[in-house]
Backbone bond lengths (Angstrom), bond angles and torsions (degrees), N, CA, C in turn:
res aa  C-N    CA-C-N  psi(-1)  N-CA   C-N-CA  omega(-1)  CA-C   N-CA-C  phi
1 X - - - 1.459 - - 1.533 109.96 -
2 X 1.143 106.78 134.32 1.893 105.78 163.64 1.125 107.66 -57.98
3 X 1.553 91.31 159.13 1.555 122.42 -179.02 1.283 127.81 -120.61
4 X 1.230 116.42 -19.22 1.657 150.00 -143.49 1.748 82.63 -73.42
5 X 1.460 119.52 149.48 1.035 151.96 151.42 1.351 119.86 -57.29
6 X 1.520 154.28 127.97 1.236 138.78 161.19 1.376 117.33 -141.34
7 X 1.010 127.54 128.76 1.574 132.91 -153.46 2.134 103.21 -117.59
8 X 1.182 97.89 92.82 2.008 106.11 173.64 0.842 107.16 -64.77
9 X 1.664 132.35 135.64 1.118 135.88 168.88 1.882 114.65 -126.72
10 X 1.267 120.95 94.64 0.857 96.48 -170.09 1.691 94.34 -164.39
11 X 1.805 107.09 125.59 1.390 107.75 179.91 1.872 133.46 -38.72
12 X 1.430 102.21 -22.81 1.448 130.80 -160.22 1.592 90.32 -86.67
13 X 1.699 131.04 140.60 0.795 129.07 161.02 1.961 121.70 -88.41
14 X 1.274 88.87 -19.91 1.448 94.50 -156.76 2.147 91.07 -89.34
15 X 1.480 108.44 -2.33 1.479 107.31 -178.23 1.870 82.12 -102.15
16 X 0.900 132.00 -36.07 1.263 123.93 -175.72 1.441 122.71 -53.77
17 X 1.448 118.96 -40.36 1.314 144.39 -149.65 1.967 85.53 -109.24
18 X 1.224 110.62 -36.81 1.675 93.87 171.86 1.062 114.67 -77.56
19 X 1.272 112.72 -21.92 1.862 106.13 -164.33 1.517 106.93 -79.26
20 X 1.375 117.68 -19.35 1.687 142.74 -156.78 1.684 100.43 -93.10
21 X 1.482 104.99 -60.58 1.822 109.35 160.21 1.237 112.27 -43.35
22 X 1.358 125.78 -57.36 1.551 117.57 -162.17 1.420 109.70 -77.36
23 X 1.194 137.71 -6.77 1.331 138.74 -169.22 1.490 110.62 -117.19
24 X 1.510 120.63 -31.39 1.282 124.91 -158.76 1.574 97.97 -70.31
25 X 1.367 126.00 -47.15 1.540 128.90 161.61 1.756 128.97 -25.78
26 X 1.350 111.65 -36.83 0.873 121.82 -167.49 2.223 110.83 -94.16
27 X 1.308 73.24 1.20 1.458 65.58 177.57 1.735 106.27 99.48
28 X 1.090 134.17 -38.36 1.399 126.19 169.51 1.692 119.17 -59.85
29 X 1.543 110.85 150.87 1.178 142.05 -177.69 1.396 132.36 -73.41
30 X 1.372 129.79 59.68 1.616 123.62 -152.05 1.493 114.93 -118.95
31 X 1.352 94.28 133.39 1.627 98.10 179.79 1.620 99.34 -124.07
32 X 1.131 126.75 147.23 1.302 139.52 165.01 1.355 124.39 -89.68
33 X 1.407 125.39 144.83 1.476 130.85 160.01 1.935 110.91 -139.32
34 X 1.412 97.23 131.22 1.538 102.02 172.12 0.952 136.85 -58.70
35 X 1.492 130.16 -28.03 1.682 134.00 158.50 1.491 115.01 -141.69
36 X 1.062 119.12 168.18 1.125 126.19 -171.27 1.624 128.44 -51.27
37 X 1.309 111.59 -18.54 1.605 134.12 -160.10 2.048 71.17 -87.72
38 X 1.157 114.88 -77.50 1.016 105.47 -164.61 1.493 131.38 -54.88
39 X 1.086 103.62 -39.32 2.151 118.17 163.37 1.570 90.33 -23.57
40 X 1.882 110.11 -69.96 1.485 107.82 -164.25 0.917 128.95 -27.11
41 X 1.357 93.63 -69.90 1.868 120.07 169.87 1.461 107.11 -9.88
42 X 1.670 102.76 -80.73 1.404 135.43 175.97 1.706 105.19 -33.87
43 X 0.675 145.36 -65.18 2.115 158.45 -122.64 1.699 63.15 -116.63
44 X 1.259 144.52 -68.52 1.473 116.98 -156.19 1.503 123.09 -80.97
45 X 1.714 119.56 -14.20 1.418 135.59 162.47 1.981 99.16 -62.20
46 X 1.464 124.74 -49.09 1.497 104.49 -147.38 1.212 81.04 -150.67
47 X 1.379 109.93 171.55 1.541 125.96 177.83 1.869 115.34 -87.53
48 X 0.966 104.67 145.35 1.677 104.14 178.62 1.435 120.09 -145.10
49 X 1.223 125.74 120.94 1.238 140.34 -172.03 1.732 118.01 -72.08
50 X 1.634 112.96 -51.32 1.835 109.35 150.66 1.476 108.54 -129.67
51 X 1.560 93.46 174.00 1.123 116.26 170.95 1.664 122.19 -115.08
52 X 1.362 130.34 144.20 1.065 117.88 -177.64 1.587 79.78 -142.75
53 X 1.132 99.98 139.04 1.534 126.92 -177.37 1.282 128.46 -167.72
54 X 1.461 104.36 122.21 1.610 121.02 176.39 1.246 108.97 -32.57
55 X 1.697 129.83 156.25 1.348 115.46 156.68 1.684 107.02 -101.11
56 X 1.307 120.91 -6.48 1.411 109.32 162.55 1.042 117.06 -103.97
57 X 1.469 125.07 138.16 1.510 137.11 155.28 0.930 121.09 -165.62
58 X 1.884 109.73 145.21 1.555 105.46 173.53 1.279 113.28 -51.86
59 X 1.733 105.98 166.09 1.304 101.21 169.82 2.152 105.20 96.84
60 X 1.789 92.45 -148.34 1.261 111.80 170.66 1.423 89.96 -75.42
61 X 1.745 108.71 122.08 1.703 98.21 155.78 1.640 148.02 -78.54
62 X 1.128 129.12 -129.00 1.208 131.66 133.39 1.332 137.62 -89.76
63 X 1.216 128.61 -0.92 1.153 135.50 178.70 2.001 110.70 -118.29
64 X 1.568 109.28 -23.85 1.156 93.50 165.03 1.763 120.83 -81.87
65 X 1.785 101.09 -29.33 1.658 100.71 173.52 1.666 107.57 -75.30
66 X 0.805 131.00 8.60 1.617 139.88 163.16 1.468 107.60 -63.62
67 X 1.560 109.97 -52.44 1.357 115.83 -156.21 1.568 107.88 -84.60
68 X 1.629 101.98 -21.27 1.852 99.51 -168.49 1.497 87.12 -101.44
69 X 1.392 131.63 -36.00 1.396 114.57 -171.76 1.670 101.80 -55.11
70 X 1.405 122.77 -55.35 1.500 132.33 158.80 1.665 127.61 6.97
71 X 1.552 65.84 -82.88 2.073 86.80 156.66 1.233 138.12 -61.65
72 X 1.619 109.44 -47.09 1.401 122.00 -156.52 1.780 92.83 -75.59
73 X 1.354 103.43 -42.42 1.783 118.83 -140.26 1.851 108.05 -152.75
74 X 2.174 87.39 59.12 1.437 97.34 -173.72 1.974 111.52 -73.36
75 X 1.352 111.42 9.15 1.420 109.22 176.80 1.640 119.38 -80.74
76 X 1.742 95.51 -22.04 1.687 109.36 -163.36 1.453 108.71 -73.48
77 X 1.344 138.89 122.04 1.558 134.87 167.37 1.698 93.24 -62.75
78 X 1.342 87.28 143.45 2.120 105.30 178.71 1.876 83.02 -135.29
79 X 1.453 86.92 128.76 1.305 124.83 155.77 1.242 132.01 -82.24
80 X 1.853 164.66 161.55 0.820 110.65 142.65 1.193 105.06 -130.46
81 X 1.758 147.46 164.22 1.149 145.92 135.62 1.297 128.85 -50.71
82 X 1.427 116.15 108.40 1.511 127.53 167.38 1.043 137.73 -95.62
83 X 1.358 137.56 95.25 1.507 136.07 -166.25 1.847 100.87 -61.35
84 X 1.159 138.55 161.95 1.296 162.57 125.30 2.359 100.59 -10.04
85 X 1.607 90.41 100.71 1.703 93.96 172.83 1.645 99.09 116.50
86 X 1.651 117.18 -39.18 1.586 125.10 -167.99 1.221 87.79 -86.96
87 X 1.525 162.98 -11.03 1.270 136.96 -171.75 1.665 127.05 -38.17
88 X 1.680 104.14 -43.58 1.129 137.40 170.64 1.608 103.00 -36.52
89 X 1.689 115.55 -70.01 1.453 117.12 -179.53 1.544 116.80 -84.03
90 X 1.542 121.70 -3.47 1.363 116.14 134.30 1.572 130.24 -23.55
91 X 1.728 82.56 -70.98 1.631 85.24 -159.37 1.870 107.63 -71.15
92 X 1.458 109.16 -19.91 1.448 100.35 168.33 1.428 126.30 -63.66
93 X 1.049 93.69 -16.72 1.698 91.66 -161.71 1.696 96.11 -105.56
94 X 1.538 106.69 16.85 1.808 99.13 169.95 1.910 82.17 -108.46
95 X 1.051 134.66 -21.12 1.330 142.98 177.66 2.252 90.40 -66.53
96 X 1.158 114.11 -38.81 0.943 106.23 165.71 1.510 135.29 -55.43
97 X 1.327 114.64 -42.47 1.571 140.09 177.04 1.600 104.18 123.02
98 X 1.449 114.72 42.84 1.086 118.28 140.27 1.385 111.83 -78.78
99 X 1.491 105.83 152.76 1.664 122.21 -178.33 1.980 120.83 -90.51
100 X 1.345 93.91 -39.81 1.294 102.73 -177.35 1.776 101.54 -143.70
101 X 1.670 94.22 172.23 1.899 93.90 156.07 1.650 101.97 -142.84
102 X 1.448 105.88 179.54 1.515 106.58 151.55 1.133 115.35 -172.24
103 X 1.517 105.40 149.92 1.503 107.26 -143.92 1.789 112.38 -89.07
104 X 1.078 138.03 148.86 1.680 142.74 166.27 1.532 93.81 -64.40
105 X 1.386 121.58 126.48 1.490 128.46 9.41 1.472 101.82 -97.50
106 X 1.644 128.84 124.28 1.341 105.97 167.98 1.698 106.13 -133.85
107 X 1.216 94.30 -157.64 1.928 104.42 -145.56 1.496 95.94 -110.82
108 X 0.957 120.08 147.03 1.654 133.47 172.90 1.408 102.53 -60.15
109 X 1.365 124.66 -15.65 1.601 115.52 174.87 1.411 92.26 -113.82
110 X 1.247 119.16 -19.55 2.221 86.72 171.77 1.807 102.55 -83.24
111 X 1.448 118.76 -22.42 1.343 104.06 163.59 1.835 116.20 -48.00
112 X 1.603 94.99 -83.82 1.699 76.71 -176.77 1.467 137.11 -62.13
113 X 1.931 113.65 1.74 1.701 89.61 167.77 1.366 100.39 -72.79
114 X 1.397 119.99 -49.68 1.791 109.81 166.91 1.232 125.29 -19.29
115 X 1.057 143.58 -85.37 1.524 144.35 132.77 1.611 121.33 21.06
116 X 1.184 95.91 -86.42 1.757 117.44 158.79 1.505 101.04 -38.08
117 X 1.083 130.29 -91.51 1.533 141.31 -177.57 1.413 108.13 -6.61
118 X 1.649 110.65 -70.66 1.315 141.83 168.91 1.297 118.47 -21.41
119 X 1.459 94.52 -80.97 1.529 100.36 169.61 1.219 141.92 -79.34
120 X 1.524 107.34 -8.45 1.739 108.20 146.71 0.984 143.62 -103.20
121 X 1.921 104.07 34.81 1.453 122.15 160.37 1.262 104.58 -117.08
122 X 1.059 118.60 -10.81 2.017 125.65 171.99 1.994 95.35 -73.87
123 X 1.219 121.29 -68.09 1.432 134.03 162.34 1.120 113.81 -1.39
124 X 1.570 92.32 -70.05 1.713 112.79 -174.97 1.548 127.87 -58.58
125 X 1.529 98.64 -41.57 1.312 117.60 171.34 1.676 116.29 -45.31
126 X 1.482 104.27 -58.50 1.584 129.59 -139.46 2.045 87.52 -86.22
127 X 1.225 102.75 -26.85 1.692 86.95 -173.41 1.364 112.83 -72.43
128 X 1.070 118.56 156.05 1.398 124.66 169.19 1.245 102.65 -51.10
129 X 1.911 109.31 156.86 1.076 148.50 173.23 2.038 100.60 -50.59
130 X 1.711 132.23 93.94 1.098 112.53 177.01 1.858 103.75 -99.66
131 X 1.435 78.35 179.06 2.016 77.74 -178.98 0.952 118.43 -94.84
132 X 1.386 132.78 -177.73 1.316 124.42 -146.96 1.502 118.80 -85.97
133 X 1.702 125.50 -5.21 1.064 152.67 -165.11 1.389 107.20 -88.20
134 X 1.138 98.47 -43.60 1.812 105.06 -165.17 1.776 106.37 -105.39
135 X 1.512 93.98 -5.73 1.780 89.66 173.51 1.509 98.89 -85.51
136 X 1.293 108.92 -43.74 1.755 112.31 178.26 1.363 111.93 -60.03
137 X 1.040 111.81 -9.99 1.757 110.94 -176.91 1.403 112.51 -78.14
138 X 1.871 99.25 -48.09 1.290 118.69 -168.48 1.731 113.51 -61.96
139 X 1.754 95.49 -33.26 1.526 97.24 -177.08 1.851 110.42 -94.12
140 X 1.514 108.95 12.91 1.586 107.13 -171.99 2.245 67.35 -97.24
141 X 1.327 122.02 -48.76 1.505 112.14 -158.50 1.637 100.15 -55.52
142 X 1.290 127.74 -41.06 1.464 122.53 -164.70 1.477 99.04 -76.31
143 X 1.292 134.17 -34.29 1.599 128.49 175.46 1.272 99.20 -47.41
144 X 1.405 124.61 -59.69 1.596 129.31 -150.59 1.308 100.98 -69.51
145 X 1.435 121.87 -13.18 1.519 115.70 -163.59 1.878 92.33 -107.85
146 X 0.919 124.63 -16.75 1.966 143.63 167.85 1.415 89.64 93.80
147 X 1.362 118.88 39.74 1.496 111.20 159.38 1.531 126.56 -102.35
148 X 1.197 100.34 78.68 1.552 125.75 -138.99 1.641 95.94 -74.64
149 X 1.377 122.95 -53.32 1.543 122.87 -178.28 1.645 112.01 -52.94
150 X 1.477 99.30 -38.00 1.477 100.11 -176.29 1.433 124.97 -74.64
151 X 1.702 115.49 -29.88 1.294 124.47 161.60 1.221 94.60 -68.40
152 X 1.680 161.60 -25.28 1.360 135.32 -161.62 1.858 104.02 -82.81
153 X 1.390 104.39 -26.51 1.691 118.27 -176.27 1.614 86.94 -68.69
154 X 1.452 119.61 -70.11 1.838 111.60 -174.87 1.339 119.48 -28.71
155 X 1.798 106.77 -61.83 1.393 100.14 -175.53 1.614 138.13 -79.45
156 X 1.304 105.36 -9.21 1.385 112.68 132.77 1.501 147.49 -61.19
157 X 1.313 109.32 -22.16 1.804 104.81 142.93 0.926 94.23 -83.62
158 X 1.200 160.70 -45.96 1.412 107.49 -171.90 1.201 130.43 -75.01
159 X 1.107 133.98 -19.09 1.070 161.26 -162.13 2.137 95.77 -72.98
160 X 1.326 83.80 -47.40 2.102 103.69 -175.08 1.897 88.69 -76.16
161 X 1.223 125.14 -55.19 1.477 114.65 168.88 1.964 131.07 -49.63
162 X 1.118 107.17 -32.57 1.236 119.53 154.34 1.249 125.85 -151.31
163 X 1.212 108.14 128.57 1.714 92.68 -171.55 1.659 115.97 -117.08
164 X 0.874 109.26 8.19 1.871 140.95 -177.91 1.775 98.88 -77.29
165 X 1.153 125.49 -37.53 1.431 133.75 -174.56 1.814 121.56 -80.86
166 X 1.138 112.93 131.72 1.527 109.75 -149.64 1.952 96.24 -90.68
167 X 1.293 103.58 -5.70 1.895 97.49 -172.75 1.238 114.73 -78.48
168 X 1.349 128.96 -8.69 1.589 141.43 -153.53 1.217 83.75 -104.93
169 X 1.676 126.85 -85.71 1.307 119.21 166.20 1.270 132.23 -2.74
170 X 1.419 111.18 -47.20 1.369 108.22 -152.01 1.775 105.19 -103.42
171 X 1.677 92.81 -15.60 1.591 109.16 -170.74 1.954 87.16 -70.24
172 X 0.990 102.85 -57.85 1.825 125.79 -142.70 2.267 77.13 -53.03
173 X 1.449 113.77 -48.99 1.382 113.93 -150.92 1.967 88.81 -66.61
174 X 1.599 105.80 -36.68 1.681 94.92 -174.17 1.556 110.32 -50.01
175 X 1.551 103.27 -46.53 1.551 101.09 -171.03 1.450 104.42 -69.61
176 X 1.156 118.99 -40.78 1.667 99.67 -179.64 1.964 115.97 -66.18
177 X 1.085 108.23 -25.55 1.524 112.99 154.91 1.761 108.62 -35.97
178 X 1.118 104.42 -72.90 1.490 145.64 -170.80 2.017 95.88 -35.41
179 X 1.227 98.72 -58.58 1.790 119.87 174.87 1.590 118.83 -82.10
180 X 1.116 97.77 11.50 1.681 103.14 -168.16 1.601 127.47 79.39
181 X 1.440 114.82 -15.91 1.142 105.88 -175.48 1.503 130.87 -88.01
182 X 1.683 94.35 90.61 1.784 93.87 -160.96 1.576 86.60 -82.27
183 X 0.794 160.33 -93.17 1.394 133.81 -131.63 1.587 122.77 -33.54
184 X 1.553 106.78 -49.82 1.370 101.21 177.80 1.450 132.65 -77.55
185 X 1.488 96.35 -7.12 1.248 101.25 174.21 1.847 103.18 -91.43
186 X 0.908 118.39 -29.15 1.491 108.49 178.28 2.204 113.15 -76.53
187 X 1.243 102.76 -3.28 1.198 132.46 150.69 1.627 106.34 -47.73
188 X 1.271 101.02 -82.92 1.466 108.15 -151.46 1.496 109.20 -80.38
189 X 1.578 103.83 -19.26 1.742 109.11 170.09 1.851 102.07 -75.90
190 X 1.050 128.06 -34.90 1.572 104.24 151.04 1.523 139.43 -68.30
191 X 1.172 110.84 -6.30 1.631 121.35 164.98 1.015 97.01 -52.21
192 X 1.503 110.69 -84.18 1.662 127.87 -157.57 1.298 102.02 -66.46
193 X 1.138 146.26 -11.68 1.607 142.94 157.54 1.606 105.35 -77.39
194 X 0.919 135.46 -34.35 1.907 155.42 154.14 1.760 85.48 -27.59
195 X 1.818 100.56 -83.56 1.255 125.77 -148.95 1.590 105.46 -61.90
196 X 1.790 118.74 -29.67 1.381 119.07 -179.66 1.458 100.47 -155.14
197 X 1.009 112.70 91.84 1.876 123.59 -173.64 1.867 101.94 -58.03
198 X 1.069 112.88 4.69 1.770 109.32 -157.16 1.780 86.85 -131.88
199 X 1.156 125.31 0.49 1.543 115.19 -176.52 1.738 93.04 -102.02
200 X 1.589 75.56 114.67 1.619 88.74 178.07 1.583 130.67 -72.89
201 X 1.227 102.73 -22.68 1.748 100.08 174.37 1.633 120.81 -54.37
202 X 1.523 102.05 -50.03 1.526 111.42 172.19 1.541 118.47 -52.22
203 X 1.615 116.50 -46.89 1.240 120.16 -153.69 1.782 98.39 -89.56
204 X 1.088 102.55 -11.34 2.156 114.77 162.04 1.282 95.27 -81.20
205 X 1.541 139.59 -74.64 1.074 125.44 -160.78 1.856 121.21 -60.11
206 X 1.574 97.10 -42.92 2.019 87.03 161.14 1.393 114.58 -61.46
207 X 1.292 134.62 -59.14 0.871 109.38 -170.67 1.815 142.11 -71.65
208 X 1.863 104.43 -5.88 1.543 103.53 152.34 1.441 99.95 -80.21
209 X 1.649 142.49 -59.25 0.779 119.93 -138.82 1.920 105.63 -65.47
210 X 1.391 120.87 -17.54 1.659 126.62 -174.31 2.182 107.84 -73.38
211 X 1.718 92.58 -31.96 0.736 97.33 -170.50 1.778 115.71 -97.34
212 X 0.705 114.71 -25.50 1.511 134.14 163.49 1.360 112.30 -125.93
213 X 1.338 120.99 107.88 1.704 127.00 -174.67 1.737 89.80 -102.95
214 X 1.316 160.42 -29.71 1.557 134.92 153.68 1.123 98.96 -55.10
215 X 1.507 173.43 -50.77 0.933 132.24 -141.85 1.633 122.75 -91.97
216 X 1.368 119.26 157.78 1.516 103.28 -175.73 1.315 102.58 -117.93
217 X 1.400 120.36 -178.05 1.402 135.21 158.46 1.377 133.28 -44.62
218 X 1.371 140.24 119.75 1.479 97.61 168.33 1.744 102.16 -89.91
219 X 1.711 108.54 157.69 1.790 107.58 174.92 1.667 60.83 -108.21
């Protein structure tokens, strides 16, 4: 079960009290505050792992408690809530060092893949530096399980751990096969044909995927 801390911020009671239902099940930790003056309060009483916060509210908003949580408490992932018209100051305020957003009206399951998302790119961050063997492992284990986004984050460290090696390349283009994205994946199956013209997995997979674009990979 999670453990993680999560701190709601949001003038609305009845968005407060959903965001608190959908998470409290899962094992996470949530306390709410109505505007930003009060969040402070909160983040300076106890420790907190994210933030999810409206970008409108009277008062301190979402975009000014963006900037001091930022400062004060650069370890905390901030989320933010976007009503319908704010997308626009969404995306600034991830230009801020916000991590994610999500938009009003949403679903108790686009909350927690949000959530989820969050914290298994905080995860990812925080582990040590592994080698290039066991990051590819980790993202061949999340394919097998069809947790396909999360193996695409693996094989990109590895990929950032060595990038001279043609299997990462060629892994990262199956899974984007895998998600539909044949262009970029027929991208990266010419890297690793770039990187080793004689590694045959890649130079099979460009040439069905050039030559037949429905067909996919099997992992």
């Amino acid at each position: 079960m999670a453990s993680e801390r999560i701190l709601v911020v949001d003038d609305e009671k009845n968005i407060r009290l959903t965001v608190a239902q959908a998470l409290d099940p899962l094992g996470y930790s949530v306390k709410t505050a109505f505007n930003g003056e009060d969040a402070l309060m909160q983040l300076e009483a106890e420790p907190y792992d994210m933030i999810l916060c409206d970008l409108k509210m009277p008062g301190m908003d979402g975009m000014q408690l963006l900037s001091r949580a930022v400062e004060l408490y650069p370890e905390i992932a901030i989320a933010m809530i976007s009503a319908h018209g704010t997308v626009d100051n969404a995306v600034e305020a991830m230009k801020l060092g916000a991590v994610d957003f999500l938009q009003k009206p949403f679903t108790p399951r686009e909350l927690r893949d949000l959530v989820d998302r969050v914290f298994r790119r905080k995860n990812l961050e925080s582990e040590p530096a592994a080698d290039y063997e066991l990051a590819l492992e980790a993202a061949k284990q999340g394919a097998n399980k069809r947790q396909f986004e999360q193996a695409v984050e693996r094989v990109k460290k590895a990929i950032a751990i060595d990038p001279s090696r043609p299997e990462g390349f060629n892994f990262l283009g199956e899974l984007q096969e895998m998600l539909g994205e044949k262009e970029e994946a027929q991208k990266n199956y010419r890297v690793a044909v770039g990187i080793d013209p004689a590694y045959e997995p890649a130079r099979n997979n460009l040439s069905r995927a050039t030559r037949s674009p429905r067909s996919r990979p099997s992992l």
